[in-house]
TORMARKE-898445 format. One record per atom (N, C-alpha, C, O): residue in one letter; y, z, x. Coordinates in steps of 0.05 Angstrom, whole numbers, plus 5000, padded with zeros to 4 digits. Layout:
<nodes>
AYZX...
</nodes>
This chain:
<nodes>
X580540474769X583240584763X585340414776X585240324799X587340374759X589740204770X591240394798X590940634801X592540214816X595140344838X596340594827X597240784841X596340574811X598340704789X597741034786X599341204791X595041074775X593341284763X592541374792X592441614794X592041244815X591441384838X593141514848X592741744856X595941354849X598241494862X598441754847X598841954861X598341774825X598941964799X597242224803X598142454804X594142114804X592042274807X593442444839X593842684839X593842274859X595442494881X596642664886X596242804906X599142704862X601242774863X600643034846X602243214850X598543084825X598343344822X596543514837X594043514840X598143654846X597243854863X593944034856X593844144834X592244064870X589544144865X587943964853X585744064849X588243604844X587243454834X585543284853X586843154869X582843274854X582243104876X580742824868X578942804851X581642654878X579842354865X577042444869X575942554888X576142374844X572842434841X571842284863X573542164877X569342284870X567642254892X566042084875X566541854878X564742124863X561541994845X562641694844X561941614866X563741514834X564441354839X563341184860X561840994857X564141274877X563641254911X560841314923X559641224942X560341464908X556941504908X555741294901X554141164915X556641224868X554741074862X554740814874X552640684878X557440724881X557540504900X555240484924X553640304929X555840764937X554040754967X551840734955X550240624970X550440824925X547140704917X547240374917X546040194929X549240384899X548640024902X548839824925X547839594926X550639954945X550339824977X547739874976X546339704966X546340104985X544140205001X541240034983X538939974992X542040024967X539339914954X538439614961X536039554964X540239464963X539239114976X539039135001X536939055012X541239265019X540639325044X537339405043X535739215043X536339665043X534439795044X531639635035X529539705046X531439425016X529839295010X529738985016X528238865001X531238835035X531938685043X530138675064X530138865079X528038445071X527738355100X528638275118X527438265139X531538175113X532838065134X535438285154X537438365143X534938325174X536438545188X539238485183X540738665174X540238195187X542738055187X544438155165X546638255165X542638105144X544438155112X545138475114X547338565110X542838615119X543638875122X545539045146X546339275146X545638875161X548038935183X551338875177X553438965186X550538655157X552138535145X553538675127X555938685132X552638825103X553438975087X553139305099X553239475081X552939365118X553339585125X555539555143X557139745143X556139295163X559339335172X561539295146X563639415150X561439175127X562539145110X563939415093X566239415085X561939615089X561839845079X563239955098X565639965093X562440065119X564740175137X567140025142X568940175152X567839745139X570539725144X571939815110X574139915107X570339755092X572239845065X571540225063X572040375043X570740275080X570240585074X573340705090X574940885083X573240525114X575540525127X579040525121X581040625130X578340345099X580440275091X580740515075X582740645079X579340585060X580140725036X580740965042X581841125026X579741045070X580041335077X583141265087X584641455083X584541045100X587841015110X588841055082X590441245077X587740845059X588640955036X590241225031X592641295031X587541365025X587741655021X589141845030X590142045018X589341745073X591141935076X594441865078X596242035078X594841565080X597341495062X598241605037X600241745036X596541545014X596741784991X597442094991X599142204976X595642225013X596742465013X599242525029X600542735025X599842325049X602242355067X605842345044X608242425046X603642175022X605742155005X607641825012X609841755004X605141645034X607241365036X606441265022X603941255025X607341134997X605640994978X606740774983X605840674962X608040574993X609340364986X606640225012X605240045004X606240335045X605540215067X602440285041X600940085041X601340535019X599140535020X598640335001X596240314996X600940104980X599939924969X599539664984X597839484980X601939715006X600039555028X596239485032X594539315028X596339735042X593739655050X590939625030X588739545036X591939735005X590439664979X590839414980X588639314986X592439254978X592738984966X592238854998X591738614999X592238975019X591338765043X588138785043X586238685030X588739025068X585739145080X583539225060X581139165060X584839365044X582839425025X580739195009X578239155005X583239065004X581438894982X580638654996X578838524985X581638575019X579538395041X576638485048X574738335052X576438815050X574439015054X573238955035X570938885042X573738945006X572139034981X570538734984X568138724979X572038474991X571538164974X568938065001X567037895000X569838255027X567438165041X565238305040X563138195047X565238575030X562938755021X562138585002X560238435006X563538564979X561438474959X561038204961X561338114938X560338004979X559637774997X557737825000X555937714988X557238105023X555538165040X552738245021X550438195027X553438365002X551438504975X550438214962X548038194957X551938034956X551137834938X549337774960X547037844955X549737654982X547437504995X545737645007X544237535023X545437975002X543038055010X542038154984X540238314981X543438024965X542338084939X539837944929X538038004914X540437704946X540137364940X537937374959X536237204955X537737474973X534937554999X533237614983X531237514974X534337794981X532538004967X530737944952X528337994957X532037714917X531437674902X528637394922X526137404924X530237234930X528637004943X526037174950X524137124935X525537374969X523437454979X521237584960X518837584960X523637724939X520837784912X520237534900X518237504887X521737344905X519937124886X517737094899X515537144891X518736974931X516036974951X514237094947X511936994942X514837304947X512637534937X511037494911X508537514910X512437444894X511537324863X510137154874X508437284887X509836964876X508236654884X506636694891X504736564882X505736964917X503936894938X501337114920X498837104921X503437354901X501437464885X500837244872X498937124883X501537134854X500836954833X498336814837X496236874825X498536624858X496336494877X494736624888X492736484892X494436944901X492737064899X490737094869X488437044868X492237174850X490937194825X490036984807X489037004785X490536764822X489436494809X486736474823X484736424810X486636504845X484736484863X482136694863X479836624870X482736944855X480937104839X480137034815X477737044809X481736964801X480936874774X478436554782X476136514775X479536464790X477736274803X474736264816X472836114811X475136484835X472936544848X470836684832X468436634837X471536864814X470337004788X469336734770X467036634771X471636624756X469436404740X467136274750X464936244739X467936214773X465836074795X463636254797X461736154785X463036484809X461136684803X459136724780X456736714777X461136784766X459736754735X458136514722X455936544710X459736224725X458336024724X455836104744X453636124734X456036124757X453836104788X450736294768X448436224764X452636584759X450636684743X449136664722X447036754714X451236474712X450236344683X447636134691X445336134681X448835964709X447135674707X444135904720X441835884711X444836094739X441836154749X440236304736X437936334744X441136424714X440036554693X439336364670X437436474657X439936134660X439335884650X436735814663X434635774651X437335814698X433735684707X431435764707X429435634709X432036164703X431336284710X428736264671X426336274666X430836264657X430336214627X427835974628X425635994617X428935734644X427235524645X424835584650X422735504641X425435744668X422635684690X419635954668X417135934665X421736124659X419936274644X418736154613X417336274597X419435984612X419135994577X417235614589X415935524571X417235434619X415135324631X412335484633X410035384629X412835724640X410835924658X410135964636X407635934638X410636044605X408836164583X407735924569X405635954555X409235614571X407735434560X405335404577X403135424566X405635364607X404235364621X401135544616X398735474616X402535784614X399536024610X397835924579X395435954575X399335814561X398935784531X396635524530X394735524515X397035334546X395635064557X392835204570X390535134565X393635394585X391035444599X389435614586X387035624592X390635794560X389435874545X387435744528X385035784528X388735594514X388135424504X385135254512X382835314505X386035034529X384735004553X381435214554X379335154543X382135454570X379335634567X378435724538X376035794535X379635714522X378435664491X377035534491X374835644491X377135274491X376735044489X373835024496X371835004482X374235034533X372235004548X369335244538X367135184530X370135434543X368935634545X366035594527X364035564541X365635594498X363935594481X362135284493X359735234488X363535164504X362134884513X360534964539X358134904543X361935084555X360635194580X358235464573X356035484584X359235614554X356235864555X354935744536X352535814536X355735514513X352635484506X351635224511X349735124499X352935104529X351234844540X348834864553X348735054570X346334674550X344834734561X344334684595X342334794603X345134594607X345834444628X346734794650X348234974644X345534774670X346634994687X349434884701X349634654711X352135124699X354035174707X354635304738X354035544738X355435224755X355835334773X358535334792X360035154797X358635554798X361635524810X360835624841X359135804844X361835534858X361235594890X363235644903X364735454908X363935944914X366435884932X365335734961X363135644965X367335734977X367835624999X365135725023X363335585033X365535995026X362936145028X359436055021X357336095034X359835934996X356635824989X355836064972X353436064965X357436264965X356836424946X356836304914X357636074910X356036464894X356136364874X358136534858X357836774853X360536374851X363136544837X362636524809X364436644797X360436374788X360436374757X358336204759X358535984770X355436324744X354136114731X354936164697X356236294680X353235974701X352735954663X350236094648X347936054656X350736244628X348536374621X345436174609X343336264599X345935944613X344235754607X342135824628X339735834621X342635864652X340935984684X338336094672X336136024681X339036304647X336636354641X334836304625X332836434625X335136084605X334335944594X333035624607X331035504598X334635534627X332435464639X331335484664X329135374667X332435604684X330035734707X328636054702X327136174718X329536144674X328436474670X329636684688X328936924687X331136594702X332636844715X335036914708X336836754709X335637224697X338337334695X340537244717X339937234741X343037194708X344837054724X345437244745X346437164766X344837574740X346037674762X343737734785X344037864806X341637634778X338937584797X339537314817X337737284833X340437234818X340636944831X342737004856X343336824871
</nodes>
């Protein structure tokens, strides 16, 4: 509102300058202050606020005293020196503010690169060991398939050869003859 409409707004009787205004102002001080890390900025814009709160209340009661000429004074001095260093004080704790969420941005960011990271890494880790794991099984069934094979093989050569078979553990026991045993010494293999 112009000099003008305030003085005006005064002068009728039971009319009071709205307040909300002034509210919403004190939200938008209070909000950079309040989220600001730096004490300075916020000391900063809170003396600031009280000297233009100051002002505006000489204002006001110049206004109602009815001196309007000393109260465009101090609109156009105090006041508005009040208003240009407040909103100084707001920009550079605005400017904090903003700097420190970037900070903040970055250090998330690089946190979440670094998860993302550590996850691929994992995963590879799971992949390649589940790959060896593949290897080693599909070795182990060629492996069993050879030895199958293998005792195929052997086997019909060993029970019907004529030649006695013997297997000896370590002991001096006998771990497998060949059924040939009885064909030529005449004794059942499990006689021996």
């Amino acid at each position: 509102a112009s000099f003008e409409a305030v003085i005006e707004t005064q002068r009728q009787p039971g009319v009071q300058t709205p307040r909300h205004p002034l509210t919403r102002m004190q939200r938008a001080i209070d909000e950079p202050t309040r989220l600001t890390t730096d004490d300075r900025y916020a000391r900063a814009v809170n003396q600031g606020q009280a000297d233009y709160f100051a002002a505006l209340d000489r204002l006001g009661q110049l206004l109602r005293n009815g001196q309007f000429v000393p109260a465009r004074t101090v609109l156009e001095g105090d006041a508005e020196t009040a208003y240009a260093e407040l909103a100084v004080s707001i920009e550079d704790a605005s400017t904090s503010y903003h700097e420190s969420v970037s900070r903040a941005e970055s250090i998330a960011s690089g946190g979440s690169i670094a998860i993302i990271i550590a996850s691929a890494a994992l995963v590879s880790a799971m992949v390649i060991g589940l790959d060896r794991t593949r290897q080693r099984a599909a070795i182990l069934r060629e492996e069993r398939e050879l030895l199958r094979a293998s005792e195929a093989r052997f086997r019909p050569l060993v029970q019907n050869s004529s030649d006695i078979i013997m297997v000896l553990g370590r002991d001096r026991r006998i771990g497998y003859q060949s059924p040939s045993v009885e064909r030529v010494l005449g004794y059942a293999p499990n006689d021996l």
